[in-house]
C-alpha positions, 0 to 999 in steps of 0.5 A, spaced: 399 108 267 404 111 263 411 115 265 412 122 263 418 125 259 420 133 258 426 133 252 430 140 252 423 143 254 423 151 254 418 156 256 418 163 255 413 169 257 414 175 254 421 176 254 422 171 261 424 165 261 420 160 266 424 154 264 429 153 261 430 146 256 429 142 262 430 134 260 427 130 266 423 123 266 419 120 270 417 113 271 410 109 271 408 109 278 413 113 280 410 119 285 416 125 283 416 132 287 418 138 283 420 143 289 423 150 289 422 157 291 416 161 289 419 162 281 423 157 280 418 155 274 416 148 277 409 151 276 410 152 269 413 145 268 406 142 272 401 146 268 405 144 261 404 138 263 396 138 264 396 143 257 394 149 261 401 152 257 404 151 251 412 150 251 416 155 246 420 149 245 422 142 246 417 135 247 412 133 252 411 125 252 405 121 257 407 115 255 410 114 248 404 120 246 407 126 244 401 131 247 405 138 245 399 141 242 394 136 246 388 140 249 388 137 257 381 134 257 384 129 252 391 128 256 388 122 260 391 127 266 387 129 273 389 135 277 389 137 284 389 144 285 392 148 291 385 152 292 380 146 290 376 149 285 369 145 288 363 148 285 359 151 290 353 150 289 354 142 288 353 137 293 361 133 294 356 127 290 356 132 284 363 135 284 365 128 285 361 126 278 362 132 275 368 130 271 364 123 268 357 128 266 362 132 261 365 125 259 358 122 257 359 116 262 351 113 264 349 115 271 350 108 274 357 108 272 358 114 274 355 113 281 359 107 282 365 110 280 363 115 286 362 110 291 368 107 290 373 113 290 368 116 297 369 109 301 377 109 299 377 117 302 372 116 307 368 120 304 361 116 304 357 120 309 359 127 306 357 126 299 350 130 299 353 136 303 356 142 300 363 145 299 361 150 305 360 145 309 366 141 310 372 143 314 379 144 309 382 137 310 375 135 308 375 139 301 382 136 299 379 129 299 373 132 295 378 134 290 383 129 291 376 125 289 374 128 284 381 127 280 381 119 282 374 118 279 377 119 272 382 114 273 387 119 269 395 116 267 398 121 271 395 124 277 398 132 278 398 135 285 400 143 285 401 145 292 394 142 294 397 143 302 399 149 302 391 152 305 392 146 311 394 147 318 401 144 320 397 137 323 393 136 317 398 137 313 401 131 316 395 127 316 394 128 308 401 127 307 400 120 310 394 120 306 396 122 299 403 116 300 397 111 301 393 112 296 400 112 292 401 106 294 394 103 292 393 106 286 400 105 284 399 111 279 404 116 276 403 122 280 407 129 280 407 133 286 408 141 286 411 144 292 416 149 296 416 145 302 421 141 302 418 136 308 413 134 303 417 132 297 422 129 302 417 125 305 413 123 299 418 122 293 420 117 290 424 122 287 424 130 287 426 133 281 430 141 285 429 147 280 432 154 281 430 160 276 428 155 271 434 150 271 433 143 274 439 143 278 438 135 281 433 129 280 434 124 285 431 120 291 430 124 297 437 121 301 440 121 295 439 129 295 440 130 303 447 126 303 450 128 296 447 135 294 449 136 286 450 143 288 450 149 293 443 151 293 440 145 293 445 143 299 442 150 302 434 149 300 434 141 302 435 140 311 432 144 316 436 147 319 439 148 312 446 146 311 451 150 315 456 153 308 461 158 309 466 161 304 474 160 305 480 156 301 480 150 298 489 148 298 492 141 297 499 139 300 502 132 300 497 131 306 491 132 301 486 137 301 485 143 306 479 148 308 481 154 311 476 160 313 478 165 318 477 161 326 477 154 322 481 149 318 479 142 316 482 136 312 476 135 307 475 128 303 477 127 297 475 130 291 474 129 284 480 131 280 477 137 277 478 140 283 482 146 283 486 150 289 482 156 291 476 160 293 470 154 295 465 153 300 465 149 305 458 145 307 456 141 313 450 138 316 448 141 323 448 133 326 455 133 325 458 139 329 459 136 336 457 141 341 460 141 348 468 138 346 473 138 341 479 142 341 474 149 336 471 154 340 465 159 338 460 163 342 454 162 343 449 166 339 442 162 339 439 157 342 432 154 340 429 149 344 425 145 339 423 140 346 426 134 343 433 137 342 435 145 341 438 148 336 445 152 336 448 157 332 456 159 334 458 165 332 466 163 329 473 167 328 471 171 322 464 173 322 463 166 320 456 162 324 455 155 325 449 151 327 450 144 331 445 141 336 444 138 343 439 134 347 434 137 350 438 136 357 444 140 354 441 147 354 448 152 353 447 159 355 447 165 352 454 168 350 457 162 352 464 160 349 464 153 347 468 148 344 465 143 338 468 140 333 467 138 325 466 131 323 471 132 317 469 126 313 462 128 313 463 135 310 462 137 303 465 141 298 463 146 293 466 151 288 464 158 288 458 161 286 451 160 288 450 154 284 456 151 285 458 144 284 459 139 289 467 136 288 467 131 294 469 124 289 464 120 291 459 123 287 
């Protein structure tokens, strides 16, 4: 197996720019999950990676080799692409095989090679049906199957869950961690649903516009977002985040917005009085007391507990939950509080940094 390094890559289209001088290095055996929203260039990162595109600029490294102008069938890689790409008219064996045909490998090893990758997928008693007639979970494995064959350095995954149902999608997220686990392999996994990536990674690797905006584990990402957007893009429901202004007094530092002011924790000596954002987790607005109040504006009954959105002073909402028994009515005023010593801070704009001090 072997790591993979990006240094100061650049991609460029015509005049767009896809990525822009990204530096991110993944580790040997780690399973690390480039997420984003549509266009954000996590695609345009996995595909130069597997030589389907060429970088404008910058470095591309498997291992300590240099594979910027390296055609992909000799980048020792295997990827796994959303829509399958099984061959129709070929038995699951023979799509299996496939790739070692082309590579030259004798017919017994390349049955054997076969045989073991169907008995770790639970393959072995599909393998002389067709594409058409395996059920969607089914030709993932295929695929997944067909990459594993050829024993690649890095395993690349571009969102191949996303034609799934939401149950399978569950199974084969359990599936793919164990076979991370087992062949303790470098894989590199696309994707815009943040449960996958929160789920699978080791770390995730979160890209906006072609900048990677944070590299880090997933609790990591969840408890210390880098910025605003990546606060807002990680957590369902997404972090509560309203604008207003940051003061400091002799008491420390003060959030103000209209119908609320906070204490806030310390933050890093950069931080500067003024226009900033403040950023909180709905686990940590408690509904039913505290000395706020706000009018209910939804309520989500989810089964296990119910999603609340407060309409605050000022044009201003909030989320929070309540257990299952606790079931506000609609228009309801009701009082809540924030646990200050939880909530985050940004500076303005989009992506604006995080300023709580503890990194």
């Amino acid at each position: 197996m072997a790591g993979v390094t990006f240094s100061r890559v650049r991609k460029e289209f015509a005049g767009f720019l896809a990525v822009e001088g990204l530096d991110l290095t993944i580790e040997e055996g780690e399973f690390v999950s480039l997420l984003g929203p549509s266009g954000c260039g996590k695609t345009t990162t996995l595909r130069m990676l597997a030589g389907l595109e060429f970088p404008t600029s910058g470095e591309i490294r498997i291992g300590d080799r240099l594979v910027n102008d390296v055609p992909p069938g000799q980048r020792d890689i295997a990827m796994v692409f959303q829509s399958y790409a099984l061959y129709p008219h070929m038995t699951v064996g023979r799509n299996m095989e496939y790739p070692l045909k082309k590579r030259g490998l004798p017919k017994a090893e390349r049955k054997a090679k076969v045989a073991k990758a169907a008995d770790m997928l639970q393959l072995t008693e599909l393998l002389d049906r067709k594409p058409s007639q395996l059920s969607g979970g089914q030709q993932q494995r295929v695929a997944l199957g067909r990459a594993l064959v050829r024993d690649p350095q890095v395993f690349l995954l571009d969102e191949p869950l996303s034609n799934l149902d939401a149950k399978l999608r569950g199974y084969m997220r359990a599936e793919l961690v164990e076979l991370h686990a087992r062949l303790g392999r470098t894989m590199v996994y696309v994707t815009h649903d943040q449960l996958e990536a929160m789920t699978m990674s080791n770390r995730i690797a979160i890209m906006l516009a072609g900048d990677l905006q944070q590299f880090a584990p997933p609790q990591e990402v969840y408890r210390r977002p880098a910025n605003r957007f990546v606060a807002s893009f990680i957590g369902t429901p997404s972090m509560n985040l309203i604008d207003g202004q940051l003061s400091r007094s002799d008491a420390g530092w003060h959030f103000t917005s209209p119908g609320l002011t906070l204490p806030v924790p310390a933050l890093r000596d950069s931080a500067k009085a003024g226009d900033a954002c403040l950023g909180v987790r709905p686990e940590h607005v408690h509904l039913g007391h505290g000395d706020l109040q706000a009018k209910v504006q939804l309520v989500e009954q989810t089964g296990h507990e119910n999603i609340v959105v407060l309409d605050v002073a000022g044009g201003n909402r909030l989320t929070g939950r309540t257990p299952s028994s606790q079931v506000p009515q609609m228009s309801e005023a009701i009082n809540y509080r924030i646990d200050s010593d939880q909530v985050h801070v940004f500076g303005p704009g989009d992506t604006g940094a995080r300023l709580n001090a503890d990194g």
